[in-house]
C-alpha positions, -999 to 999 in steps of 0.1 A, spaced: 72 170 -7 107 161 -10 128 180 -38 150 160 -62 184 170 -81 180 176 -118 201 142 -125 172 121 -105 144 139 -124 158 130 -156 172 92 -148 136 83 -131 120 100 -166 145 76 -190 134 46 -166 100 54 -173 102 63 -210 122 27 -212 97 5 -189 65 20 -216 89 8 -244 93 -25 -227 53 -26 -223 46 -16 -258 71 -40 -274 55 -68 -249 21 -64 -260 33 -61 -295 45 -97 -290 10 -116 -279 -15 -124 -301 -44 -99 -308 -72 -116 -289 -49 -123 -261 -39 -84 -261 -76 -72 -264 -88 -97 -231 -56 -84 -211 -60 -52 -218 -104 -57 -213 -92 -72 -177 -70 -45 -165 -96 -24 -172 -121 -42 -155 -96 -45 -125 -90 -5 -124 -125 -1 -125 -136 -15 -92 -137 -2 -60 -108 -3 -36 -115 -33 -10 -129 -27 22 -118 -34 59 -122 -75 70 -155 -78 82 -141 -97 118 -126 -58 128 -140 -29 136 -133 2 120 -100 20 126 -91 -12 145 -51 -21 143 -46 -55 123 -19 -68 153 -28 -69 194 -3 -49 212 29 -72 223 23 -68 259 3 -50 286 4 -12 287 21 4 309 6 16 345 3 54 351 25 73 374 -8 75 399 -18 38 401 26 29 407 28 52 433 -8 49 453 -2 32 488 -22 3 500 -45 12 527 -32 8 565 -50 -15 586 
């Protein structure tokens, strides 16, 4: 956990304190139906279960293919090819 100086503490807490008065004088602003469905939806939306993976990939899968082939171990550059 990274420690922060006093100053950041206290600017991140006035940015914070300022973006709930922003909110509060927002929703003061819409009409009272409109309020009570936005605030019934984000509810709703909190509510639900985080998504799951894509069905096409397998668990624990990475979403990109590699960029290009891996490279060969030490043993398989350096075996010799059988004498004839």
């Amino acid at each position: 956990m990274a420690k922060h100086s006093k100053f950041e503490n206290e600017r991140r807490a006035a940015q914070t304190a300022r973006v709930k008065e922003i909110e509060a004088a927002w929703m003061g602003s819409l009409p009272k139906p409109v309020a009570e469905a936005f605030v019934d939806a984000v509810t709703a939306a909190r509510a639900r279960p985080p998504a799951g993976p894509p069905a096409n990939q397998a668990p624990g899968t990475r979403p990109n293919p590699p960029k290009r082939e891996p490279r060969p171990t030490k043993e398989e550059r350096n075996r010799r090819p059988p004498r004839d």
